[in-house]
N, C-alpha and C positions, 0 to 999 in steps of 0.2 A: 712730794714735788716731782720726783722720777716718775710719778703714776701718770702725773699731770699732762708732762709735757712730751709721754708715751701718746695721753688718750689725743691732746694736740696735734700730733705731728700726725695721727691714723688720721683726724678727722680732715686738717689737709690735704696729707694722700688722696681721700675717700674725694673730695671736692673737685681737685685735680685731674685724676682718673675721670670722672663722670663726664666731667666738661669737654675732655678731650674724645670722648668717646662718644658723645653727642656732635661734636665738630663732624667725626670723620663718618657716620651712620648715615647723613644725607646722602650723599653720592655713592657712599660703599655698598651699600645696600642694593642698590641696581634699582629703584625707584627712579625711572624720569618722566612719569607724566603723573602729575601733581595737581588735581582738580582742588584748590579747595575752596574756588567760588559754588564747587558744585552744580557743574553743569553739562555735566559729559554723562550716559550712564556706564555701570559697573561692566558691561560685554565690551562699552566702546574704548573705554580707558584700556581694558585688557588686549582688544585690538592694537590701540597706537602704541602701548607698550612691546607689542611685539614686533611691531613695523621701526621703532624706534632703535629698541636691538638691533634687527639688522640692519638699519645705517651705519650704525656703532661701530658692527662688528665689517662691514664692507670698507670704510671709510677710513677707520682711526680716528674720529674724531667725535666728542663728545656729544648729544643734540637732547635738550630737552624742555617737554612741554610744560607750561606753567598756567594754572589761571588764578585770577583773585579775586574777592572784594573787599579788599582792604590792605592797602598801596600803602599803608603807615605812613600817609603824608607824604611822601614822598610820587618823584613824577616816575611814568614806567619807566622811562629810561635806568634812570637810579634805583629802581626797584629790581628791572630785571638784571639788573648791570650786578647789583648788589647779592642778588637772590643765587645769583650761577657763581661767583665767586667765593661769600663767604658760606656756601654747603657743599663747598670740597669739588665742585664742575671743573672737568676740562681732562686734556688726555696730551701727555706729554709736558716736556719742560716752557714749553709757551701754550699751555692749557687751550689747548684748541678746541673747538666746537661753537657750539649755538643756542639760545636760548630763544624759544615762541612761548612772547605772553599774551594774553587776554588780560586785560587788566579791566573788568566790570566796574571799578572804583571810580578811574580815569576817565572810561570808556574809549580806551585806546587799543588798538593789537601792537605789540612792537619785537621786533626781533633784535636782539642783542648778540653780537659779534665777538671771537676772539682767536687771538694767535694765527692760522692760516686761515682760520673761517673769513678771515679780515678781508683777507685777500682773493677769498672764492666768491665770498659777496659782497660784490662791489656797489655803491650808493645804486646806479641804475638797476641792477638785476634786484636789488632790495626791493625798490621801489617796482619791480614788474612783479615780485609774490605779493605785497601787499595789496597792488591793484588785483592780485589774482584774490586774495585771500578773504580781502575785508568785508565784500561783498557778502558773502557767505556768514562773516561771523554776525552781521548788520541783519541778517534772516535767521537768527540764534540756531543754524547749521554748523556749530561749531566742531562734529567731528570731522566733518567737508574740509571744512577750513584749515584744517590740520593736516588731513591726508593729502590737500593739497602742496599749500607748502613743504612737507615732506619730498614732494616726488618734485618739486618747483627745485628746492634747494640740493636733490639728488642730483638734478641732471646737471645744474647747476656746477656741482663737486666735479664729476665726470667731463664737462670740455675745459677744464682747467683753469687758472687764474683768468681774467678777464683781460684779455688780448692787452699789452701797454697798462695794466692796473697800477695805481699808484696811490700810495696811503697820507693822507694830508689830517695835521691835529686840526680840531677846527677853530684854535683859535688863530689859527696862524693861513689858513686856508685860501685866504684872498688876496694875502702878499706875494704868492710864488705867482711869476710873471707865464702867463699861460702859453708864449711862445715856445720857452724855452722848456715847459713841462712837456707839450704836444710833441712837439718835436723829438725829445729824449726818449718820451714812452711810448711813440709808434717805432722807430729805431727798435728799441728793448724789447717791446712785447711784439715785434715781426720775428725777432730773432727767435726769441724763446717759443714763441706761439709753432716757431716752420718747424721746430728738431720734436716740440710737444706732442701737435698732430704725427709726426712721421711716425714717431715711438709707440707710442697710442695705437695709429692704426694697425701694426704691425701688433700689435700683442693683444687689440679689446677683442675681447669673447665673451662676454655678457650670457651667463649663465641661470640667473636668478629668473623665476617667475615672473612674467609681466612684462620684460622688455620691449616685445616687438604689438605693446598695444596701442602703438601710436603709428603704425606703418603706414596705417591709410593717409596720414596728413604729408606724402609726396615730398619729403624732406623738406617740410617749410614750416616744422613746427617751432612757435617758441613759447614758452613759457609766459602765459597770461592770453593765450589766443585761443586754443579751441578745449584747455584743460577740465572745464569747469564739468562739460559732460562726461569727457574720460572717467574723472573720479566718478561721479554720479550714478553710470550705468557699465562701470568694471568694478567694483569694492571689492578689496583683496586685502586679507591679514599679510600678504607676503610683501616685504616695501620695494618699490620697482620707478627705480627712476630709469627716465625715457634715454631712450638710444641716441649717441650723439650724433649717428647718420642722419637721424630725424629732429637735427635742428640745424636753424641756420642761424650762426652766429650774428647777435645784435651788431657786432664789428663791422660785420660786409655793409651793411647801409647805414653805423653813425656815420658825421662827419668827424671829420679827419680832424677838424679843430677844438673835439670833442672828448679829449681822454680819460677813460674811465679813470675813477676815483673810488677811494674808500675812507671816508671824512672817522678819523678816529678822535675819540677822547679819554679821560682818565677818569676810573670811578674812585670811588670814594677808598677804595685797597688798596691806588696806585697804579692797577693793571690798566690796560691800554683796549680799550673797546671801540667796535665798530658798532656798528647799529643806524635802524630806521624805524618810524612807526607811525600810525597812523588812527587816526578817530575813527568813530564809528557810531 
C-alpha cells in the first residue's frame, strides 16, 4: 500500500512538473515569431527574430509575431488576445507588449494590445499600421508586412503616448459624454505631451542603425505615407524605428473634438486588451 501510494504521488509530481514547464517554455525560451501557418521562410523568420529582440531589448516591452491556420474556432481577436497571454507574453507586472497575427484561418491581420502597449497604440495609430500593413499581407508579402509594422509600432513607442490618449472598455465606450472626455484629455495630454517632448529632446540620441533613413521626407513623415518603399528598398536585420524629428504628429491636424482613444476589452484570462484588426 506504502509502494502504491509512493508510485501515486511520483506520478503526480511527474504530471505537475511537465505541465508547468510546458506553461512557462513558450515565452522563456525567447521564441517570438511563431510561423505555424507556415509562410514565412527559415532566413526570413530568423530576420524578424532578430529585429524583434531588439525591440525587446530598446523598448521593455514584449512584441511578438504570430501566424495561423487554424484559429480553434475562435475569432483573432480571442485568439491573439488568448495566444500572448496563456504562453507566459508580456514584460513587467502589467505584461506589456504586442502581439502581430496573421490569422490565414480568419483571414484577418490583428494586432493585440497590452499594459502600456495600450496606451502607445491608440485605436487611430492602430488603424494607420493596418492601413500600412494589410496591403502587403493581401499580396502574401508577409515578411514586408511585419517589418513594416515593426518600424510603424517603433516609432510609434518613441513619440510617446498618443497626445490626451485615453483608454475606454468598449462596452461602456459610447456612454462617456465626449465633451467632457475632449476637454479633460487635451488639458492632460498638453501637459504631459509639453514636459515629454522637453525631456526627450534633451536626452534622444538614437544610436541604433537605420535611424536617419527617413531624413529625406522633410519632417513630414507619418506612419502609413511613404513607408511601404522605405522597407522595400532598405531591408535591414537591424530593427530601426524612424526618428521622431521626422514625424509630425497626427495631433497637430486632428481635430480638437477628436480625442484619441484606446477601446479596451477583457480576454478570456481576465486581462484587459487593446487591439485592432483587419481583413484581408
Amino acid at each position: 500500500m506504502k509502494k502504491l501510494f509512493t508510485l501515486l504521488f511520483m506520478c503526480l509530481f511527474f504530471v505537475f512538473t511537465t505541465h508547468t514547464v510546458r506553461a512557462e517554455t513558450q515565452a522563456d525560451d525567447g521564441v517570438r515569431v511563431i510561423d505555424d501557418a507556415r509562410i514565412i521562410t527559415e532566413s526570413d523568420v530568423a530576420t524578424l527574430q532578430a529585429e524583434v529582440e531588439a525591440f525587446i531589448k530598446h523598448h521593455n516591452m514584449d512584441l511578438v509575431i504570430v501566424t495561423t491556420n487554424d484559429a480553434q474556432g475562435k475569432t483573432s481577436e480571442a485568439y491573439a488576445d488568448d495566444y500572448y497571454d496563456y504562453n507566459g507574453y508580456g514584460i513587467g507586472s502589467d505584461y506589456s507588449g504586442a502581439l502581430i497575427l496573421v490569422d490565414m484561418d480568419n483571414r484577418m491581420v490583428y494586432i493585440s494590445t497590452t499594459g502600456r502597449m495600450i496606451n502607445y497604440l491608440s485605436d487611430e495609430r492602430l488603424d494607420r499600421i493596418l492601413d500600412h500593413m494589410t496591403p502587403k499581407v493581401s499580396k502574401a508579402k508577409y515578411t514586408d508586412a511585419f517589418q513594416i509594422a515593426l518600424t510603424d509600432i517603433g516609432t510609434f513607442v518613441e513619440l510617446g503616448f498618443d497626445d490626451g490618449s485615453n483608454t475606454f472598455p468598449e462596452k461602456v465606450k459610447e456612454e462617456v459624454d465626449p465633451i467632457t472626455t475632449t476637454l479633460g484629455g487635451a488639458a492632460t495630454g498638453g501637459i504631459i505631451a509639453f514636459f515629454r517632448r522637453r525631456s526627450l529632446t534633451k536626452k534622444y540620441n538614437p544610436t541604433i542603425p537605420g535611424f536617419n533613413l527617413a531624413s529625406h521626407y522633410n519632417a513630414e513623415y507619418m506612419p502609413g505615407e511613404a513607408e511601404t518603399e522605405l522597407i522595400d528598398t532598405n531591408t535591414s536585420s537591424a530593427y530601426s524605428p524612424l526618428p521622431r524629428a521626422t514625424y509630425r504628429s497626427s495631433s497637430a491636424t486632428r481635430s480638437r473634438s477628436s480625442a484619441p482613444r484606446s477601446t479596451t476589452h477583457r480576454s478570456s484570462s481576465g486581462r484587459t486588451h487593446g487591439g485592432k484588426g483587419r481583413g484581408f
